[in-house]
PASEBA-1860 file (N, C-alpha, C; in nm, 3 decimals):
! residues 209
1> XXXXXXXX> 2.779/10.588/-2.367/2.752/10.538/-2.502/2.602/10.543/-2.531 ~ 2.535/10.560/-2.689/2.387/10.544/-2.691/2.374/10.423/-2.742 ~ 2.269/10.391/-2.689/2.157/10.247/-2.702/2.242/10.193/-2.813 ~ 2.269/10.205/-2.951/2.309/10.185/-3.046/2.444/10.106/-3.017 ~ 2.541/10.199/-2.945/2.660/10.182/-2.920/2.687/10.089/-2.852 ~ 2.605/10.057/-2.737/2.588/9.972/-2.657/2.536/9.830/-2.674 ~ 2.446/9.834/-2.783/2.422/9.672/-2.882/2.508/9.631/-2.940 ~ 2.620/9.761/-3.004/2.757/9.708/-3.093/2.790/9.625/-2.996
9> XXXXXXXX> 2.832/9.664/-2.895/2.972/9.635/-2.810/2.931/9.491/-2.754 ~ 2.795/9.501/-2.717/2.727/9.376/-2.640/2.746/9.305/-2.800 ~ 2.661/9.250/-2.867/2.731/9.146/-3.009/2.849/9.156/-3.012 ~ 2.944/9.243/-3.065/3.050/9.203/-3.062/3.160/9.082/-2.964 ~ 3.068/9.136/-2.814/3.128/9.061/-2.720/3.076/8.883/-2.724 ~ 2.925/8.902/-2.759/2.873/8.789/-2.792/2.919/8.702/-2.891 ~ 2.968/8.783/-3.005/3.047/8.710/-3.156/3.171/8.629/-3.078 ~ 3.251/8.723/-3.073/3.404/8.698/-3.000/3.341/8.543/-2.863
17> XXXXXXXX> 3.283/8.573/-2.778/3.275/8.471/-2.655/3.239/8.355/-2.696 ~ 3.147/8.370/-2.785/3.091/8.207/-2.845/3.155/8.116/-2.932 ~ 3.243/8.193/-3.030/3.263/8.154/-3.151/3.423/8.098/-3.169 ~ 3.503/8.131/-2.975/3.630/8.066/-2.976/3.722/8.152/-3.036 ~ 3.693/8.310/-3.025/3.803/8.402/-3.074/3.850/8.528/-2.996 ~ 3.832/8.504/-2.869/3.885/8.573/-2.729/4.055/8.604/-2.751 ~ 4.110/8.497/-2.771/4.241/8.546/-2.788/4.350/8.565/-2.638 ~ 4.435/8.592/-2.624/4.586/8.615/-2.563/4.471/8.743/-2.445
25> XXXXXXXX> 4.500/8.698/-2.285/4.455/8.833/-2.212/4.524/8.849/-2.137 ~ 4.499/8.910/-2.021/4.608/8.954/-1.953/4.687/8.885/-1.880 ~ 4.618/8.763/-1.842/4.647/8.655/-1.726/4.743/8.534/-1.801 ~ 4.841/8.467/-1.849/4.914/8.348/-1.930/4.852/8.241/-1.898 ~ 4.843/8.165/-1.950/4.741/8.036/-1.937/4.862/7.939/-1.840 ~ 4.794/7.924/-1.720/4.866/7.818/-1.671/4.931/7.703/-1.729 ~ 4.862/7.667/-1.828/4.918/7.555/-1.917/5.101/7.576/-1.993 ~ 5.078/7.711/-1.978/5.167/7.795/-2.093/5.348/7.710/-2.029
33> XXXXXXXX> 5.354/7.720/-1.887/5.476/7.659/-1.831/5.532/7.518/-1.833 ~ 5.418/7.447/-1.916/5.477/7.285/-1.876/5.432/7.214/-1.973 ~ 5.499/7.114/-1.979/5.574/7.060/-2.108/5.446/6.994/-2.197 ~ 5.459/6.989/-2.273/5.381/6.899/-2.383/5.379/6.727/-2.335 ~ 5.298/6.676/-2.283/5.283/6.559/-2.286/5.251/6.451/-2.407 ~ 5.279/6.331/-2.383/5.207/6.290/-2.515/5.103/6.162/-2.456 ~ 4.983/6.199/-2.565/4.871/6.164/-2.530/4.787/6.054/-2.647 ~ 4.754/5.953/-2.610/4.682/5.874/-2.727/4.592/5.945/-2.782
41> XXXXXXXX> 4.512/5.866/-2.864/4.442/5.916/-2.976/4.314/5.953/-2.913 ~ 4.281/5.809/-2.785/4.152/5.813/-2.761/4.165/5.916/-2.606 ~ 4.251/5.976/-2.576/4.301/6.031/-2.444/4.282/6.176/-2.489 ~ 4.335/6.231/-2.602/4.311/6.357/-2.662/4.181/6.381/-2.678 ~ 4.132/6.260/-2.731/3.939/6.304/-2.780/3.852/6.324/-2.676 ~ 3.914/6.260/-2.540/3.863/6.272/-2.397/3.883/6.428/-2.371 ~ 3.995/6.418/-2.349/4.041/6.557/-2.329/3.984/6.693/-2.382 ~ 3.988/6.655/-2.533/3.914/6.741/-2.625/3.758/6.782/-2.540
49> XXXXXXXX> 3.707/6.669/-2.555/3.536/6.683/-2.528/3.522/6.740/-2.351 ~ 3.610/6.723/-2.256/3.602/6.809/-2.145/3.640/6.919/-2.163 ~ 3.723/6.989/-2.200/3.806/7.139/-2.227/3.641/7.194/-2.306 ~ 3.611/7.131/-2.391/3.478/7.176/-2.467/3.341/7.225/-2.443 ~ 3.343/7.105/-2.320/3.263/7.164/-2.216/3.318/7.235/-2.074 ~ 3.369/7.296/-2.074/3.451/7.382/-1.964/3.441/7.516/-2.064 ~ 3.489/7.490/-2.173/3.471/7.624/-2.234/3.324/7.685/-2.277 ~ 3.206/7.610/-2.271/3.112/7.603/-2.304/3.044/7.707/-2.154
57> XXXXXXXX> 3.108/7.609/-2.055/3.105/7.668/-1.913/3.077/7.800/-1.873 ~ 3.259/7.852/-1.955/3.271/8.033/-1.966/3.221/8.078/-2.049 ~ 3.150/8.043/-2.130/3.077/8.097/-2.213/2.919/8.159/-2.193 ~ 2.889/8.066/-2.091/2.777/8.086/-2.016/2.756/8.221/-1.913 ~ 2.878/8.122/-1.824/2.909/8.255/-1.762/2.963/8.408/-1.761 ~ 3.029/8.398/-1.878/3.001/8.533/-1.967/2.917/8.615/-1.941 ~ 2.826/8.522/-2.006/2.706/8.592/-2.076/2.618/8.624/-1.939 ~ 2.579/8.556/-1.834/2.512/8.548/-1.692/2.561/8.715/-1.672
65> XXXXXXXX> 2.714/8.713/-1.675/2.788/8.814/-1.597/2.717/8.961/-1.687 ~ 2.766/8.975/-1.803/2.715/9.050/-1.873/2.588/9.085/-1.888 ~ 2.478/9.008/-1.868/2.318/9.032/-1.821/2.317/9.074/-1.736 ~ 2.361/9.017/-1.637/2.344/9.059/-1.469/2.406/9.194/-1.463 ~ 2.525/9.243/-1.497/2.575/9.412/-1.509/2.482/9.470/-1.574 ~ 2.413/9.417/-1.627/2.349/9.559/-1.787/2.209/9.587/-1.659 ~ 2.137/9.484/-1.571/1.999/9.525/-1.500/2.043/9.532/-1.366 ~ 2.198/9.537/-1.328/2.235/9.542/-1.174/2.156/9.653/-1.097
73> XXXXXXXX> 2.081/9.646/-0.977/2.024/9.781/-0.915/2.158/9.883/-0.858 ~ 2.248/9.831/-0.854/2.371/9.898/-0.798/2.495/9.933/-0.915 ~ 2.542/10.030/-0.870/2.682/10.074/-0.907/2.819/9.954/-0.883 ~ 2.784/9.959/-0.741/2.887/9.828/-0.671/2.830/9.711/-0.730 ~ 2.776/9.684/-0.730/2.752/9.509/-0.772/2.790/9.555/-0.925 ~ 2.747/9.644/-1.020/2.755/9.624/-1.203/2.924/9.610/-1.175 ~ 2.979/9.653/-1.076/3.114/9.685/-1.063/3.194/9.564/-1.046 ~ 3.144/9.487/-0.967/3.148/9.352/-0.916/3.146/9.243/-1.043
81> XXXXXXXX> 3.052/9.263/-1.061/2.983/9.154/-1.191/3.125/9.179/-1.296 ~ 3.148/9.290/-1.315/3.242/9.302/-1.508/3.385/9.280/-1.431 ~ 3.386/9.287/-1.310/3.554/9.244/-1.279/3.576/9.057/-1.315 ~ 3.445/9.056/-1.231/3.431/8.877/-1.243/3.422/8.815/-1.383 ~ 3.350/8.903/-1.436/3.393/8.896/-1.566/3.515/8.880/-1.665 ~ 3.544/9.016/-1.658/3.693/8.976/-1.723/3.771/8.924/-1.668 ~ 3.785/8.822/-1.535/3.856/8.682/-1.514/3.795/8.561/-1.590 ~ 3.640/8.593/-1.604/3.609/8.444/-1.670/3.670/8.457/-1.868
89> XXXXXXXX> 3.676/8.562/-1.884/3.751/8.594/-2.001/3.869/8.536/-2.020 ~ 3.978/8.592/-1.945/4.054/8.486/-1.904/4.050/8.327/-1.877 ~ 3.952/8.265/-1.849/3.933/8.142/-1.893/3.893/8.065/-2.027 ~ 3.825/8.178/-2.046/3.766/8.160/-2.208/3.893/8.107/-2.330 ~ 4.023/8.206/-2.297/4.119/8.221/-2.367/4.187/8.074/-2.338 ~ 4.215/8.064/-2.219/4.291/7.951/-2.185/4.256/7.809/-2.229 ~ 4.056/7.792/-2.240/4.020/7.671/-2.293/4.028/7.682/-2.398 ~ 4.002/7.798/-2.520/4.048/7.817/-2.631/4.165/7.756/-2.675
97> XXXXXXXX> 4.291/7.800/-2.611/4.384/7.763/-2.645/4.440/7.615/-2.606 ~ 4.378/7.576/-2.529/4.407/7.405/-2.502/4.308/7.304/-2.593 ~ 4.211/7.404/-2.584/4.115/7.310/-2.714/4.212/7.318/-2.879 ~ 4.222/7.421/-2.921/4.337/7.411/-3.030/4.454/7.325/-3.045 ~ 4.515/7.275/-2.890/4.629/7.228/-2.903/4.587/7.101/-2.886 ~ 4.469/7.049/-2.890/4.438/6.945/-2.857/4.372/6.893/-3.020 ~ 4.357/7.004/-3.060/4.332/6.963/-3.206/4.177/6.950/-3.265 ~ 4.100/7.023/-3.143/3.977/6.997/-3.212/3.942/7.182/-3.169
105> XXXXXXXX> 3.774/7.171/-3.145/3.727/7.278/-3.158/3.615/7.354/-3.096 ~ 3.538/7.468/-3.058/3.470/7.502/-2.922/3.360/7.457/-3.013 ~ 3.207/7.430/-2.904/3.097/7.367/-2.906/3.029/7.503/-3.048 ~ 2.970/7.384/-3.118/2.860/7.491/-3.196/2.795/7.534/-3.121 ~ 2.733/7.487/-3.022/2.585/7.546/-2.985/2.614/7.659/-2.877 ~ 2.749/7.686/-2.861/2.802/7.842/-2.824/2.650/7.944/-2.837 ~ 2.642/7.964/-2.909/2.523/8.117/-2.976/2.408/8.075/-2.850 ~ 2.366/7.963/-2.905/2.254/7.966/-2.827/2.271/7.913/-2.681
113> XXXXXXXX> 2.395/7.923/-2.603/2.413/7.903/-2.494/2.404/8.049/-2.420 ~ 2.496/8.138/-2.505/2.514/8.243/-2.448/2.411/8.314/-2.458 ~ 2.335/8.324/-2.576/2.178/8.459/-2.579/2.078/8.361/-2.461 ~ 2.060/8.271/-2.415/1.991/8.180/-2.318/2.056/8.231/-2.173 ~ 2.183/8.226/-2.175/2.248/8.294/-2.016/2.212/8.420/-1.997 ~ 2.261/8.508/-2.149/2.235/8.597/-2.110/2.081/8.670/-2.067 ~ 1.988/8.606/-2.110/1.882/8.680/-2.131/1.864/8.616/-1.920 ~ 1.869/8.480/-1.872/1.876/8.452/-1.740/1.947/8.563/-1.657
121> XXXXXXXX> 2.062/8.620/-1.723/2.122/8.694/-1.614/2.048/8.823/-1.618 ~ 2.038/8.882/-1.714/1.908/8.981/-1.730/1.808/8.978/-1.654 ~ 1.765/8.849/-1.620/1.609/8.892/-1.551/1.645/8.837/-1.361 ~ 1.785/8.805/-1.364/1.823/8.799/-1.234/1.834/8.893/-1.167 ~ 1.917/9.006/-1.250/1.970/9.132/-1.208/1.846/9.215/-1.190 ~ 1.749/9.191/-1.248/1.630/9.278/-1.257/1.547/9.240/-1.120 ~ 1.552/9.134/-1.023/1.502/9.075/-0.930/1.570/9.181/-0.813 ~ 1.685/9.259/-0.799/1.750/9.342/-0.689/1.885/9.258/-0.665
129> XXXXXXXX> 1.955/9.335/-0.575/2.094/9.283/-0.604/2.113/9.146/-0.530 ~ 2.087/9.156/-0.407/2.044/9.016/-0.372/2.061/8.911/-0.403 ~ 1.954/8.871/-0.505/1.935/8.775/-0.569/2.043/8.790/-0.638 ~ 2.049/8.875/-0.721/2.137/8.884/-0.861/2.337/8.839/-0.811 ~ 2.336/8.852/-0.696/2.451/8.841/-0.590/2.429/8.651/-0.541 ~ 2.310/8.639/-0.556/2.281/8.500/-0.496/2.327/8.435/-0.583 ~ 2.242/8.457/-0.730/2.258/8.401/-0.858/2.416/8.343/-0.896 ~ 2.505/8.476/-0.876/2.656/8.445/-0.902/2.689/8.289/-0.824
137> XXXXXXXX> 2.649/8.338/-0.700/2.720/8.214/-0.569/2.654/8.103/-0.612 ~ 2.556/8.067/-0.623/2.529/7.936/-0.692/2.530/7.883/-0.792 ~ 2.567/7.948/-0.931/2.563/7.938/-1.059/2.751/7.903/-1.058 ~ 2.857/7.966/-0.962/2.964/7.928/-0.919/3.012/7.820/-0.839 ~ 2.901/7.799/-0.771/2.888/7.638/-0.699/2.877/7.537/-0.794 ~ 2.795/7.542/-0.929/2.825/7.408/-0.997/2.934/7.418/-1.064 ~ 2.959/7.537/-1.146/3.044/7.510/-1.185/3.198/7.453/-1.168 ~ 3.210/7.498/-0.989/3.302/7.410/-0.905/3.287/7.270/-0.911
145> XXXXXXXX> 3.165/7.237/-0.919/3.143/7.071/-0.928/3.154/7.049/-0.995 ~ 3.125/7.077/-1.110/3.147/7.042/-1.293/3.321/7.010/-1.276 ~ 3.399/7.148/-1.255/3.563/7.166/-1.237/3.614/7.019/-1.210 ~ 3.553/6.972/-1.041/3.606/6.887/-1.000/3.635/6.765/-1.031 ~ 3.489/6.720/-1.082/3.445/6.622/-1.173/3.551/6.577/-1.290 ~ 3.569/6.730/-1.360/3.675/6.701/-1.526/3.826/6.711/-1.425 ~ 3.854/6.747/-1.348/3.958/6.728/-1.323/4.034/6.587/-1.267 ~ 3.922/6.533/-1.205/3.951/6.390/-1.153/3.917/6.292/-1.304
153> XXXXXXXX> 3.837/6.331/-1.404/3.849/6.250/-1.538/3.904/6.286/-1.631 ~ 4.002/6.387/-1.622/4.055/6.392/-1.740/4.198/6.267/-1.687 ~ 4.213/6.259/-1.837/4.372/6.150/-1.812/4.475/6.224/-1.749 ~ 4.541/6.085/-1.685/4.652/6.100/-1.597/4.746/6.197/-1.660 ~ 4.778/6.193/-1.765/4.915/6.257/-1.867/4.881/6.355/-1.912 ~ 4.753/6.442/-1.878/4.733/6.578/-1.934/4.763/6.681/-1.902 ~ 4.848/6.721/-1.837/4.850/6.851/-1.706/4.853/6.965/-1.731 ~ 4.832/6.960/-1.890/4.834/7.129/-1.950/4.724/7.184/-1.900
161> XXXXXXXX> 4.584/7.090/-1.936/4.462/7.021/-1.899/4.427/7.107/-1.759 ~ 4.474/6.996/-1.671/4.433/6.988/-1.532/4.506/7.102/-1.475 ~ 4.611/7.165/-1.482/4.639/7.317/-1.451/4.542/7.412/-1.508 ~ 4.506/7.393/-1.626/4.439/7.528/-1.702/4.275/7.531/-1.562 ~ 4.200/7.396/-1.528/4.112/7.365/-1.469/4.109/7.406/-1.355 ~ 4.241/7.379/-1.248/4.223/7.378/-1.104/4.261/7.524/-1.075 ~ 4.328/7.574/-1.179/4.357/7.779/-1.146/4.203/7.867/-1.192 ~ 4.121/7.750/-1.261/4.003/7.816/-1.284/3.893/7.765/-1.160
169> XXXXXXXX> 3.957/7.679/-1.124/3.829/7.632/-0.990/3.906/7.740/-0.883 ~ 3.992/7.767/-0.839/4.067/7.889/-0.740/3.975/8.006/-0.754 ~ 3.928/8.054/-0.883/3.911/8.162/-0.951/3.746/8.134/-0.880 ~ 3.641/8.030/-0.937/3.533/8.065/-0.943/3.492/8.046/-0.791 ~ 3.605/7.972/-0.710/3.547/7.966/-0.562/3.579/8.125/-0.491 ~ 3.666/8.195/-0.534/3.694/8.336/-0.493/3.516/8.400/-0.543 ~ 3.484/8.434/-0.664/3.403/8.464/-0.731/3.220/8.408/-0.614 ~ 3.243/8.311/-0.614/3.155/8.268/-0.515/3.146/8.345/-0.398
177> XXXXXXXX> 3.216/8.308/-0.316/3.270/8.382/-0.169/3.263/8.544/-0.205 ~ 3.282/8.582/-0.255/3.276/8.725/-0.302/3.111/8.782/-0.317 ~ 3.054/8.702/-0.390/2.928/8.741/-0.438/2.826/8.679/-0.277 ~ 2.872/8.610/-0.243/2.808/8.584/-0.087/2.820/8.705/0.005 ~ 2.972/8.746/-0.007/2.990/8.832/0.111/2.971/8.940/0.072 ~ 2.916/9.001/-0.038/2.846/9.098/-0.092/2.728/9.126/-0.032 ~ 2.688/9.013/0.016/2.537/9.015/0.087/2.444/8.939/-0.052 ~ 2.480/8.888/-0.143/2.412/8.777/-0.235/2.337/8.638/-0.147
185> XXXXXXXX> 2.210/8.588/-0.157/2.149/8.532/-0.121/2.165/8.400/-0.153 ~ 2.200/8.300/-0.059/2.190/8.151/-0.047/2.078/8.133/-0.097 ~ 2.071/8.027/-0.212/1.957/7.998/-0.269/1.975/7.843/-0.142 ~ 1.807/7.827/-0.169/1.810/7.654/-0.159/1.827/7.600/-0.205 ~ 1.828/7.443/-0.155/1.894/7.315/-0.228/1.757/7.308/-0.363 ~ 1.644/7.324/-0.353/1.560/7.262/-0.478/1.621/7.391/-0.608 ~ 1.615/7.523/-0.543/1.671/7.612/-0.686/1.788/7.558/-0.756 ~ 1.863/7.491/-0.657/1.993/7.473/-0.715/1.967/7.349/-0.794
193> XXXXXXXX> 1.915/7.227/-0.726/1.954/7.121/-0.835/1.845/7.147/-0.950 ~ 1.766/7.256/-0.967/1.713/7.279/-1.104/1.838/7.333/-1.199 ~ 1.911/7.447/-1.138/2.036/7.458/-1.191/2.131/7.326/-1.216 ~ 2.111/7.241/-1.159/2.230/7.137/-1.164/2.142/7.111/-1.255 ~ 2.041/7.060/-1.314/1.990/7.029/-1.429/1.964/7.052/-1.564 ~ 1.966/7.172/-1.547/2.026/7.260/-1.654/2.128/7.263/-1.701 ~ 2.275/7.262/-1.629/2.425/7.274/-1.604/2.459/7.137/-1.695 ~ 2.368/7.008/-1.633/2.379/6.866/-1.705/2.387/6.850/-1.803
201> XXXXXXXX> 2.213/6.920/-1.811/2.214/6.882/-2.029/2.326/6.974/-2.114 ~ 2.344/7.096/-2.045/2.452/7.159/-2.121/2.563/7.076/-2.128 ~ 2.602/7.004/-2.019/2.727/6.956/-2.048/2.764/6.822/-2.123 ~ 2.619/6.734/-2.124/2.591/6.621/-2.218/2.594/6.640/-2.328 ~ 2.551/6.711/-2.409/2.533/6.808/-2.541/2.730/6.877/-2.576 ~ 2.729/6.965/-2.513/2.830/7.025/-2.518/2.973/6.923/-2.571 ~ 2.976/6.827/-2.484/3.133/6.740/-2.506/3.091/6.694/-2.631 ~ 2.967/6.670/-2.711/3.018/6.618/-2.838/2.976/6.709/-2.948
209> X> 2.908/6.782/-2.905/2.925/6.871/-3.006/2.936/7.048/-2.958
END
C-alpha cells in the first residue's frame, strides 16, 4: 500500500477502536451462552463503569499493538504484534457489547487514549525488538492486574461480566508469555510501576467518563 493508503487504514482503525464500533468478530463473546441476570440499578452502574474501563483497556492496547507493528525491526515480531492484535479486537467487541447491554456507553476520552498509546508503541518498537517484545510483557502484566481486580469487584450476579473478563485475562497472560519467550525483555520493577501509574489515572478517569 502507499503512505496514503496506509494513513486511511491506520484512522479508520483508530475511528472504529475508540469510538465503540468494532462490531461481531470472529471469536462469540463468552457472555453470548448464559443467561441474563437481573441486576439493580446501582449494580449495573458498577458494572457499567468497569466494562468501561476494560474497554478503555483494549483500546489502548490496540493502539500499543498497532504502533509497535508499524516500527517493529522484524518481520516475526510485526507478525507477532497484529496476531495479538486481532485477539485484543476481539475483546474490544465483547466489552462493546456488554457495555450496550448494560445500557450505557464506551469512555469519551477513547481518541485521546489511543493517539497517546499509539504514538508510545511507536517509539517502543523503534527502541529494537527486545524492548518492543518487553513492552508487550509488561504492559500485559497490568493489565492482568487491572482484570483481576474488576473481576473480584464486579457484583456477584453479573456473569455475562465476569466471563467476558476472565477469557480475556486467559488471552492477555498467553500474549505475555509469548512476547517473553520471543526473547522480549523483563523490564524492572521501577519501569513498571511508572506504568502502573499511568494504567491508574487511565482507569480513574475512564469508569466515569
Amino acid at each position: 500500500m502507499s503512505i496514503i493508503d496506509q494513513v486511511i487504514v491506520e484512522f479508520d482503525k483508530a475511528l472504529r477502536t475508540s469510538s465503540g464500533t468494532v462490531g461481531q468478530t470472529r471469536r462469540l463473546s463468552p457472555a453470548s451462552s448464559i443467561a441474563d441476570s437481573e441486576l439493580s440499578n446501582i449494580e449495573q452502574k458498577k458494572s457499567a463503569g468497569l466494562m468501561r474501563v476494560n474497554h478503555c483497556g483494549e483500546v489502548c492496547a490496540q493502539a500499543l499493538y498497532q504502533g509497535q507493528a508499524l516500527t517493529a525491526k522484524s518481520t516475526r515480531v510485526e507478525k507477532q504484534l497484529q496476531a495479538a492484535a486481532d485477539e485484543e479486537t476481539d475483546h474490544l467487541s465483547w466489552c462493546e457489547g456488554r457495555i450496550d447491554e448494560l445500557g450505557s456507553n464506551v469512555s469519551v476520552l477513547n481518541p485521546i487514549w489511543y493517539v497517546s498509546s499509539f504514538a508510545l508503541g511507536a517509539l517502543a518498537g523503534s527502541l529494537g525488538d527486545r524492548i518492543n517484545l518487553g513492552f508487550v510483557a509488561a504492559t500485559e502484566e497490568q493489565v492482568c492486574k487491572h482484570l483481576e481486580e474488576h473481576i473480584e469487584a464486579l457484583p456477584d450476579a453479573d456473569k455475562k461480566s465476569r466471563a467476558v473478563l476472565l477469557q480475556m485475562q486467559q488471552d492477555e497472560l498467553r500474549h505475555k508469555q509469548s512476547a517473553l519467550d520471543a526473547g522480549g525483555q523483563d523490564f524492572p520493577s521501577p519501569v513498571k510501576a511508572v506504568m502502573t501509574g499511568i494504567s491508574t489515572l487511565m482507569t480513574k478517569t475512564s469508569y466515569w467518563v
